[in-house]
C-alpha positions in Angstrom: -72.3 -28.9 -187.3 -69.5 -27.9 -189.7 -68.5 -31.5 -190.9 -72.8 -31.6 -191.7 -72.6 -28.4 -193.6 -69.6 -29.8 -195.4 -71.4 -33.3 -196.5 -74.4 -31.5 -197.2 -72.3 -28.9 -199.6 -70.5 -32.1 -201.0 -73.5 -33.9 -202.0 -75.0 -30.3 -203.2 -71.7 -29.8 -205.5 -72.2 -33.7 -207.0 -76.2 -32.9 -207.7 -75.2 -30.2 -209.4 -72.6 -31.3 -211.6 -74.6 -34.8 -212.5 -77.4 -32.5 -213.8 -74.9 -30.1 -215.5 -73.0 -32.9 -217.1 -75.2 -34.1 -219.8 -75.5 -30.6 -221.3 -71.8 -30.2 -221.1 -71.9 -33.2 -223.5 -74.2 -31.6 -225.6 -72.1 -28.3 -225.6 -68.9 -30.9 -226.8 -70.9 -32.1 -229.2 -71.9 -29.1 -230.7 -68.2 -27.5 -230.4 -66.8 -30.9 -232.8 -69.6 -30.5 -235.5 -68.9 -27.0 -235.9 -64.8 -27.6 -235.4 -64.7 -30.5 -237.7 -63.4 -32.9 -235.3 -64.1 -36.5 -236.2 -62.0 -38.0 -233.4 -64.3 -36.1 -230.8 -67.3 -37.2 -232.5 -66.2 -41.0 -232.2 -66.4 -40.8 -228.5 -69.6 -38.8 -228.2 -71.6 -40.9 -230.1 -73.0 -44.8 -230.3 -72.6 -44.6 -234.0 -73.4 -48.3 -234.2 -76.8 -47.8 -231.9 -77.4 -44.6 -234.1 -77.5 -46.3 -237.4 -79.6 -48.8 -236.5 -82.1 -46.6 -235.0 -82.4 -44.8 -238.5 -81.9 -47.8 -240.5 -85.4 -48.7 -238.2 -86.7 -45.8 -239.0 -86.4 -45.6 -242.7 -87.9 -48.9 -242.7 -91.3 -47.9 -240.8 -91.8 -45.1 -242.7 -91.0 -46.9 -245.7 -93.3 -50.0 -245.1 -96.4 -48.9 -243.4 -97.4 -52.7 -242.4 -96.0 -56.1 -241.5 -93.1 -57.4 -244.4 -94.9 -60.2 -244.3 -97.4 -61.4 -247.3 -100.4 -63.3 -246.1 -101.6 -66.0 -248.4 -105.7 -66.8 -249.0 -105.6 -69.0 -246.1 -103.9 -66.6 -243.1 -100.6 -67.7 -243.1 -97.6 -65.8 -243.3 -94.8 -66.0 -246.1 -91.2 -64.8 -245.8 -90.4 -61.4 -246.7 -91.0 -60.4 -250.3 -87.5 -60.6 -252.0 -88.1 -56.6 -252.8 -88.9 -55.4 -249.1 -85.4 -57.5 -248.2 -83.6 -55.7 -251.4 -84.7 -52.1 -250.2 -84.1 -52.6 -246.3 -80.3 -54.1 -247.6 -79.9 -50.8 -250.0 -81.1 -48.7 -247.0 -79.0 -50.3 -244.6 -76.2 -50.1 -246.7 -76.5 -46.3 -247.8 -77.2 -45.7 -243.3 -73.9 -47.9 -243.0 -71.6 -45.6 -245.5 -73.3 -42.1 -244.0 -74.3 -42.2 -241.0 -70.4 -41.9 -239.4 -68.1 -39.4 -237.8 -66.5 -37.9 -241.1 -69.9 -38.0 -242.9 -71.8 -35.5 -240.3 -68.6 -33.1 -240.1 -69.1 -33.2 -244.1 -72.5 -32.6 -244.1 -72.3 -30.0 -241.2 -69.8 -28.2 -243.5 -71.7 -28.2 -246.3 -75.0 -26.9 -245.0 -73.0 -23.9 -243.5 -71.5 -23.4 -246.8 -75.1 -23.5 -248.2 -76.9 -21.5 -245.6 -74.5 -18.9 -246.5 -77.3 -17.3 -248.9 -80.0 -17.5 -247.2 -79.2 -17.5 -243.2 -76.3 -16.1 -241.2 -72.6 -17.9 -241.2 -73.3 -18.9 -237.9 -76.6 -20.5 -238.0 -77.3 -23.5 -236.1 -79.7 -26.1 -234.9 -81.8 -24.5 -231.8 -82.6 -26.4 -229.2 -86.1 -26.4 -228.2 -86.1 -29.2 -225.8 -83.3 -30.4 -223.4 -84.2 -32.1 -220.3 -83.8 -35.8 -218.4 -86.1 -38.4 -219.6 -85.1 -40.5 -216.6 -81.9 -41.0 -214.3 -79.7 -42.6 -217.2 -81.6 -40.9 -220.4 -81.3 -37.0 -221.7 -83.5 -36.0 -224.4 -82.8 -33.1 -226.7 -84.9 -31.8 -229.3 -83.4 -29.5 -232.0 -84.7 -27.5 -234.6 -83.0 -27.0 -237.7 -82.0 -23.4 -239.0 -85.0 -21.7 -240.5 -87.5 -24.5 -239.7 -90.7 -23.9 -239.1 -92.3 -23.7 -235.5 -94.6 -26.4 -236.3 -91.9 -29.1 -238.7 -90.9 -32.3 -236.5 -87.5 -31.4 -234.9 -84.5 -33.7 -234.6 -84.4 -36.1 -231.4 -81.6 -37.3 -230.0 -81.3 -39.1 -226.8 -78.7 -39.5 -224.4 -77.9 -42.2 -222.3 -75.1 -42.4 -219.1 -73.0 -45.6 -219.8 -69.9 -45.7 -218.6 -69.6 -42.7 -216.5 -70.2 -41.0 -219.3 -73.1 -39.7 -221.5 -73.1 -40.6 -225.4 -75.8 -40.0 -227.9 -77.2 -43.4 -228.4 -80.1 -42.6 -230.7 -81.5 -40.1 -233.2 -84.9 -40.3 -234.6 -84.6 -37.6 -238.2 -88.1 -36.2 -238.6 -89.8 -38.1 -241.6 -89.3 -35.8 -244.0 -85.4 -35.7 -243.8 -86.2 -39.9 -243.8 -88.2 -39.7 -247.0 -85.4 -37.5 -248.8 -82.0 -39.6 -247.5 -84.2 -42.8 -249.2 -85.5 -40.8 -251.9 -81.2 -40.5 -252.5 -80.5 -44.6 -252.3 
């Protein structure tokens, strides 16, 4: 009866940490944004899977319908040259930003900014964190002083590895609209 307890307590122990762990990463995540630390953010994050998530993104809220021009007849044309001129500036302005050293930048800055209007120590909330299945965490977050009802911030982890890395954020549309309103 004791070696049953024991396997029994084991697989208890492993549960626990398995459903502990993603948050853990979510704590370290939060701990090198605030702490500057690039190098910490490089291993957290799928910045290659990120950026083309957003780069995605940008592009359906930016074009509402297919690239594609049809002619009197039905068929499809290639891509108008503008469509494949903004999706390369997009892309390009995603490729430069959307990095390690960028989002400790920008996390310093918005402290810096949030100075006069919110405490030093304001941060995103999190109003969501839960598994989406056995491989995927979900997280929404809300940005300091948003408003119940504005669009949080999703960002989805996924175990790879034997270990869990943000793979992909979708920015609410607004912040989408304003980082192409800047390219």
């Amino acid at each position: 009866m004791g070696s049953r307890k024991r396997i029994v307590a084991a697989i208890a122990v492993v549960c626990v940490a398995y459903a502990v762990w993603p948050y853990v990463t979510l704590f370290r995540l939060g701990q090198a944004i605030r702490h500057g630390n690039a190098a910490a953010l490089e291993t957290l994050v799928d910045w290659d899977g990120v950026r083309e998530g957003i780069k995605e993104d940008i592009c359906d809220n930016l074009f509402d319908q297919e690239p594609t021009a049809r002619v009197a007849n039905g068929e499809s044309r290639l891509p108008p040259f503008g469509f494949s001129f903004v999706r390369g500036i997009a892309g390009n302005a995603v490729d430069e930003n959307v990095n390690p050293q960028a989002l400790v930048s920008a996390a310093r800055g918005a402290a810096e900014g949030q100075s006069k209007q919110f405490p030093a120590d304001s941060n995103p909330t999190i109003a969501w964190a839960f598994f989406d299945g056995p491989t995927s965490f979900l997280v929404l977050l809300r940005r300091p002083g948003a408003a119940p009802s504005e669009e949080p911030i999703r960002i989805e982890f996924k175990l790879r590895h034997a270990t869990w890395k943000v793979t992909r954020a979708w920015l609410p549309r607004e912040m989408l609209m304003q980082a192409n309103a800047k390219t």
